[in-house]
DOTORVEX-862416 format. One record per residue: y, x, z negated of N, C-alpha, C in turn; residue number from 1. Coordinates in nm, 2 decimals, always signed. Each point is the difference from the previous one (the first is absolute). Last residue first. Example, Ala and Ser with C-alpha at 12.3 -4.5 7.8 and 13.67 -1.06 7.14 Angstrom:
<recs>
rec n_v->-0.22; n_u->+1.28; n_w->-0.71; ca_v->+0.11; ca_u->+0.09; ca_w->+0.00; c_v->+0.11; c_u->-0.08; c_w->-0.08; num->2
rec n_v->-0.57; n_u->+0.03; n_w->+0.01; ca_v->+0.12; ca_u->-0.09; ca_w->+0.00; c_v->+0.12; c_u->+0.09; c_w->+0.00; num->1
</recs>
This chain:
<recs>
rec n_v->+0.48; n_u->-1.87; n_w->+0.92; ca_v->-0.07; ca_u->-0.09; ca_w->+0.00; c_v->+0.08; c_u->-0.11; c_w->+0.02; num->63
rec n_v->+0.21; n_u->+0.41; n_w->-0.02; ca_v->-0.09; ca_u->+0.01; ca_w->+0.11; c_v->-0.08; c_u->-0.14; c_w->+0.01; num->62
rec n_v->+0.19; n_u->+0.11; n_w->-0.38; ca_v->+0.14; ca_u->-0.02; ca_w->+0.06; c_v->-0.08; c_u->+0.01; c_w->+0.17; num->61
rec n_v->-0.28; n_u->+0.06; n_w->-0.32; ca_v->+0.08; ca_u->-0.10; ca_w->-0.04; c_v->+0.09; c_u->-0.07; c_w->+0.09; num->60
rec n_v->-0.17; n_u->+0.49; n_w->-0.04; ca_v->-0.07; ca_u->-0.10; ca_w->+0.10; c_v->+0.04; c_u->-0.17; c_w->-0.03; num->59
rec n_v->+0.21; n_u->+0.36; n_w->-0.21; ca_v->-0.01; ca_u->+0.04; ca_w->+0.14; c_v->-0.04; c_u->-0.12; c_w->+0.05; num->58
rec n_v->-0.02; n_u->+0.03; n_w->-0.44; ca_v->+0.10; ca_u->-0.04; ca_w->+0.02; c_v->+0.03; c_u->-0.04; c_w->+0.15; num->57
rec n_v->-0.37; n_u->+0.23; n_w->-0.14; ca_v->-0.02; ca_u->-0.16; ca_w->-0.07; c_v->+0.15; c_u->-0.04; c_w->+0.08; num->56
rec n_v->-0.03; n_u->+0.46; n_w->-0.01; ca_v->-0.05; ca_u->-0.02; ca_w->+0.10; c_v->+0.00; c_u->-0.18; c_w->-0.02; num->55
rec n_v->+0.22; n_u->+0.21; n_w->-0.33; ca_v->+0.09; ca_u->-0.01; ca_w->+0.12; c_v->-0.06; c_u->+0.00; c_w->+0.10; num->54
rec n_v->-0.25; n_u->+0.00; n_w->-0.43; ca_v->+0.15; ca_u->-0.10; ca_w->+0.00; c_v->+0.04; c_u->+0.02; c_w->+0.14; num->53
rec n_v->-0.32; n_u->+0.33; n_w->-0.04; ca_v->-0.08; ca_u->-0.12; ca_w->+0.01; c_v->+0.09; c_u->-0.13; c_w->-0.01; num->52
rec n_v->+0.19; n_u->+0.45; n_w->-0.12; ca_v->-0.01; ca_u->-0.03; ca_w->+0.18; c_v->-0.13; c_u->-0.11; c_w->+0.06; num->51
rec n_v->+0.14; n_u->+0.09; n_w->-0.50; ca_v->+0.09; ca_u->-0.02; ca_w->+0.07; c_v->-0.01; c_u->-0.02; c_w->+0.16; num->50
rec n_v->-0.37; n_u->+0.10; n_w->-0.28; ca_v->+0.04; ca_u->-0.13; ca_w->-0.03; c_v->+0.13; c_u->+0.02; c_w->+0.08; num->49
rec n_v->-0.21; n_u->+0.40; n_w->+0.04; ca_v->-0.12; ca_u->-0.11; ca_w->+0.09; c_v->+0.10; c_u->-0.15; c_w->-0.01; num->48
rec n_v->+0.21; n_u->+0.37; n_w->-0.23; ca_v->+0.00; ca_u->+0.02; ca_w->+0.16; c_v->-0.09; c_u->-0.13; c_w->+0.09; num->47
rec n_v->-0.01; n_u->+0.06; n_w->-0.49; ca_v->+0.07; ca_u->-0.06; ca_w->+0.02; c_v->+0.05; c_u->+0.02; c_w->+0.13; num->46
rec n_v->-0.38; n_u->+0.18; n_w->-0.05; ca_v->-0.04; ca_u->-0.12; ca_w->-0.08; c_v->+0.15; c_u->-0.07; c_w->-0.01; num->45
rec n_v->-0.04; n_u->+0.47; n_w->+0.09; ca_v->-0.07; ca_u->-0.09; ca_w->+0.10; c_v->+0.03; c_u->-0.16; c_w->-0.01; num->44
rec n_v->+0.16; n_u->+0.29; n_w->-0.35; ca_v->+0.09; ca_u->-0.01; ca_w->+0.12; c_v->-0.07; c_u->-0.07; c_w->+0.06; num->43
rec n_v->-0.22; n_u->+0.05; n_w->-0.36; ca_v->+0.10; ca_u->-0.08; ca_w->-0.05; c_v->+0.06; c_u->+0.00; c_w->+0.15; num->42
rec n_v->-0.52; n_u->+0.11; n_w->+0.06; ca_v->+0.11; ca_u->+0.07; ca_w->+0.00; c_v->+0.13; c_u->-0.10; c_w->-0.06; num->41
rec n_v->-0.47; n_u->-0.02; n_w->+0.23; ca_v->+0.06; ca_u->-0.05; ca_w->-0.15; c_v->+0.10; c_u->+0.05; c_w->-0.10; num->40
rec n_v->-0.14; n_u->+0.15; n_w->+0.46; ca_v->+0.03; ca_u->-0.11; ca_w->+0.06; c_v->-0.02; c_u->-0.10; c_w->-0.21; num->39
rec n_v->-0.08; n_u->+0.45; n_w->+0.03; ca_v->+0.12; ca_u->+0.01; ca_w->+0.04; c_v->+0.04; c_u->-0.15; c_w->+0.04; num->38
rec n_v->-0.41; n_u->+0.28; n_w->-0.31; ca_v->+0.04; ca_u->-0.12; ca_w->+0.13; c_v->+0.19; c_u->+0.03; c_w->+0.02; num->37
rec n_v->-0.16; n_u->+0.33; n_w->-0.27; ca_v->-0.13; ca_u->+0.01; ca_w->+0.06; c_v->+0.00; c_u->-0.07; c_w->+0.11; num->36
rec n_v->+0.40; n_u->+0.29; n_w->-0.12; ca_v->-0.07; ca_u->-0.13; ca_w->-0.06; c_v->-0.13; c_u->+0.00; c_w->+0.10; num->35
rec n_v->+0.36; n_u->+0.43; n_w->-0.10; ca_v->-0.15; ca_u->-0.02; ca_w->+0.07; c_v->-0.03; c_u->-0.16; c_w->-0.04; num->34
rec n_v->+0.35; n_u->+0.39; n_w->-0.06; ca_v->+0.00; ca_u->-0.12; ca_w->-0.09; c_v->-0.08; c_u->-0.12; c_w->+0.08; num->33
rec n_v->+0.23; n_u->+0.42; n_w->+0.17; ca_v->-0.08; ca_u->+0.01; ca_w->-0.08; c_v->-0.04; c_u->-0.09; c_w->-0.12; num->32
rec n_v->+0.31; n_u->+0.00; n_w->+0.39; ca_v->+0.04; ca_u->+0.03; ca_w->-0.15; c_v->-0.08; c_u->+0.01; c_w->-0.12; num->31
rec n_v->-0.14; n_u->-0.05; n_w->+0.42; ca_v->+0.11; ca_u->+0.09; ca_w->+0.06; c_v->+0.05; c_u->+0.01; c_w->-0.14; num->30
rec n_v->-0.26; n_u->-0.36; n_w->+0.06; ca_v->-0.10; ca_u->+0.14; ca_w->+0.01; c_v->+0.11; c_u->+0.13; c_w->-0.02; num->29
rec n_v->+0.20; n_u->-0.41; n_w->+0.02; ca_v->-0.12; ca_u->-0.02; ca_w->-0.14; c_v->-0.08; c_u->+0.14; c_w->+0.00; num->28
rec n_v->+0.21; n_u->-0.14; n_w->+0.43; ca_v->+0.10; ca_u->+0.04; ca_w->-0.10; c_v->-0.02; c_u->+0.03; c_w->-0.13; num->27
rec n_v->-0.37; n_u->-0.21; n_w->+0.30; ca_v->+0.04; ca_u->+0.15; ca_w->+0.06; c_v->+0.13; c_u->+0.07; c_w->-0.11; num->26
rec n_v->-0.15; n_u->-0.44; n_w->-0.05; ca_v->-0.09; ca_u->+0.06; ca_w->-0.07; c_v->+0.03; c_u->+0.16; c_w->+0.09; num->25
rec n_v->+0.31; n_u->-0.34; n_w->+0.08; ca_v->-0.03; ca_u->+0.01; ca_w->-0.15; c_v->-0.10; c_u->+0.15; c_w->-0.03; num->24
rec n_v->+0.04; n_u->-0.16; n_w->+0.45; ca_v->+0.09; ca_u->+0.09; ca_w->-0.06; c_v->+0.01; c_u->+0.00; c_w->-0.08; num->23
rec n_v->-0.38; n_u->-0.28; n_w->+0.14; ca_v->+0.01; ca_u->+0.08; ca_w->-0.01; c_v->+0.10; c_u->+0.17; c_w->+0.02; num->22
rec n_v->+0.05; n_u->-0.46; n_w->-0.12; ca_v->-0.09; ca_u->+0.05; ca_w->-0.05; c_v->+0.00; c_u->+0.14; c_w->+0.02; num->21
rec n_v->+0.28; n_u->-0.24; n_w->+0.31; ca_v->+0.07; ca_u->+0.02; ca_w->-0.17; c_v->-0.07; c_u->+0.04; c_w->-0.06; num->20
rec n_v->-0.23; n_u->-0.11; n_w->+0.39; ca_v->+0.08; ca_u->+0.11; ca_w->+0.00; c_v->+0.07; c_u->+0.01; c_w->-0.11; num->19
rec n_v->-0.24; n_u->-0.38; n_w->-0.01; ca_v->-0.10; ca_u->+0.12; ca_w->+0.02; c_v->+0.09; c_u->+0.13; c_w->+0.01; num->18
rec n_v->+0.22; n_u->-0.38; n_w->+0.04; ca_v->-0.04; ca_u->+0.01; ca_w->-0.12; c_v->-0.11; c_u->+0.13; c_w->-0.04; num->17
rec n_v->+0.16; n_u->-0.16; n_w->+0.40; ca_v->+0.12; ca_u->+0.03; ca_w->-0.07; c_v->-0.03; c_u->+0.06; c_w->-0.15; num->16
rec n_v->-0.33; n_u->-0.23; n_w->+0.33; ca_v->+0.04; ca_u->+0.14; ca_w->+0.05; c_v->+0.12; c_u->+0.09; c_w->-0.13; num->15
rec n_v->-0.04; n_u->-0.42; n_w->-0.03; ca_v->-0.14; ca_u->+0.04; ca_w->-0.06; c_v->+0.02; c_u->+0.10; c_w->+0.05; num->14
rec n_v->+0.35; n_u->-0.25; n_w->+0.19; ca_v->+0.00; ca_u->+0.02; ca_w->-0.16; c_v->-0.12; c_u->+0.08; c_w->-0.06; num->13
rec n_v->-0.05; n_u->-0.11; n_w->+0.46; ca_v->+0.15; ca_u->+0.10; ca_w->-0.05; c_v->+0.03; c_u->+0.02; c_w->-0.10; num->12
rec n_v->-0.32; n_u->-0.36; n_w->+0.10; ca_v->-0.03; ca_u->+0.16; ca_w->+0.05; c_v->+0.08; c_u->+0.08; c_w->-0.09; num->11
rec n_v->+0.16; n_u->-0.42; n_w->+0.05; ca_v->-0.11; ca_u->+0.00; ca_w->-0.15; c_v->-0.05; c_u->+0.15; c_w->+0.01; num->10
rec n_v->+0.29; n_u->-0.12; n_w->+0.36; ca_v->+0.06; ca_u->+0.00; ca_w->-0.09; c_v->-0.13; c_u->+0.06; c_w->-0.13; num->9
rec n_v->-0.14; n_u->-0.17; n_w->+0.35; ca_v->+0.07; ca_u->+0.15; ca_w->+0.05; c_v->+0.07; c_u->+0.02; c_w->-0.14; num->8
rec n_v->-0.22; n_u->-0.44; n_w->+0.03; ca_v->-0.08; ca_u->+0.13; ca_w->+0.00; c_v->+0.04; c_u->+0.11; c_w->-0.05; num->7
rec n_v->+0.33; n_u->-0.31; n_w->+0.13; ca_v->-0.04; ca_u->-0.01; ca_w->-0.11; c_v->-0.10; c_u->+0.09; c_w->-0.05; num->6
rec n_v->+0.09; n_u->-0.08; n_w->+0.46; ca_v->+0.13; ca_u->+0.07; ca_w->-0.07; c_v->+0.02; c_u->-0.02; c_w->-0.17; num->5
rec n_v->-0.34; n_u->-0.21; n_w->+0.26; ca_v->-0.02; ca_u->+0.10; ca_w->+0.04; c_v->+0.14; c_u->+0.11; c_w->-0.06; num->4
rec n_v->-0.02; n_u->-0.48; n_w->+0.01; ca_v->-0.13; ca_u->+0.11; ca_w->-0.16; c_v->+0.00; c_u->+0.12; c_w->+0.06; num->3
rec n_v->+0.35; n_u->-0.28; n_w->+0.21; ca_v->+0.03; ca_u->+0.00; ca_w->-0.13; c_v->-0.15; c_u->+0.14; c_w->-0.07; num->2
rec n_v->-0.05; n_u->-0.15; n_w->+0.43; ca_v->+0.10; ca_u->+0.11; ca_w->+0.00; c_v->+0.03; c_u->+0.03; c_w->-0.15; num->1
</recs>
Protein backbone atom coordinates (compact mmCIF):
# COMPACT_ATOMS: atom_id res chain seq x y z
CA UNK A 1 0.00 0.00 0.00
CA UNK A 2 2.88 2.11 1.28
CA UNK A 3 4.66 1.81 -2.73
CA UNK A 4 1.73 2.23 -4.16
CA UNK A 5 0.95 5.65 -2.50
CA UNK A 6 4.45 6.51 -3.04
CA UNK A 7 4.42 5.78 -6.91
CA UNK A 8 1.32 8.12 -7.00
CA UNK A 9 3.00 10.61 -5.30
CA UNK A 10 6.38 10.47 -7.47
CA UNK A 11 3.80 10.70 -10.59
CA UNK A 12 2.13 13.79 -9.29
CA UNK A 13 5.27 15.55 -8.83
CA UNK A 14 6.58 14.78 -12.49
CA UNK A 15 3.20 15.54 -13.84
CA UNK A 16 3.80 18.87 -11.66
CA UNK A 17 6.72 19.69 -13.07
CA UNK A 18 5.95 19.22 -16.72
CA UNK A 19 3.01 21.55 -16.17
CA UNK A 20 5.12 24.49 -14.36
CA UNK A 21 7.24 24.11 -17.59
CA UNK A 22 5.07 24.28 -19.52
CA UNK A 23 3.31 27.70 -18.13
CA UNK A 24 6.65 29.20 -17.96
CA UNK A 25 7.10 28.73 -21.43
CA UNK A 26 3.38 29.78 -22.44
CA UNK A 27 3.89 33.17 -20.05
CA UNK A 28 7.51 33.65 -21.73
CA UNK A 29 5.61 33.66 -25.03
CA UNK A 30 3.02 36.13 -23.97
CA UNK A 31 5.70 38.61 -22.96
CA UNK A 32 7.47 37.99 -25.80
CA UNK A 33 10.60 36.78 -24.39
CA UNK A 34 10.75 33.28 -25.98
CA UNK A 35 13.50 30.77 -24.03
CA UNK A 36 14.61 28.05 -26.00
CA UNK A 37 14.50 25.27 -22.71
CA UNK A 38 12.22 26.07 -20.11
CA UNK A 39 12.88 23.01 -17.85
CA UNK A 40 16.65 25.00 -17.42
CA UNK A 41 14.95 27.68 -16.34
CA UNK A 42 16.26 29.71 -12.56
CA UNK A 43 12.28 29.26 -11.63
CA UNK A 44 11.91 25.60 -12.96
CA UNK A 45 14.98 24.52 -11.33
CA UNK A 46 14.08 26.05 -7.93
CA UNK A 47 10.30 24.76 -8.45
CA UNK A 48 11.87 21.17 -9.23
CA UNK A 49 14.30 21.57 -5.75
CA UNK A 50 11.64 22.87 -3.44
CA UNK A 51 8.86 20.33 -4.36
CA UNK A 52 11.58 17.49 -4.56
CA UNK A 53 12.29 18.70 -0.40
CA UNK A 54 8.59 18.20 0.32
CA UNK A 55 7.99 14.99 -1.84
CA UNK A 56 11.42 13.22 0.17
CA UNK A 57 9.84 14.63 3.11
CA UNK A 58 6.32 13.00 2.12
CA UNK A 59 7.53 9.72 1.74
CA UNK A 60 9.69 9.46 4.97
CA UNK A 61 7.00 10.01 6.94
CA UNK A 62 5.24 7.17 4.84
CA UNK A 63 8.27 4.87 5.23
Amino acid sequence: MNILLILCIVVIWLLSIFTFAKWRSHSKAQNGSISVSVIHDNATNSFVMVTAAIVLVSILFLI
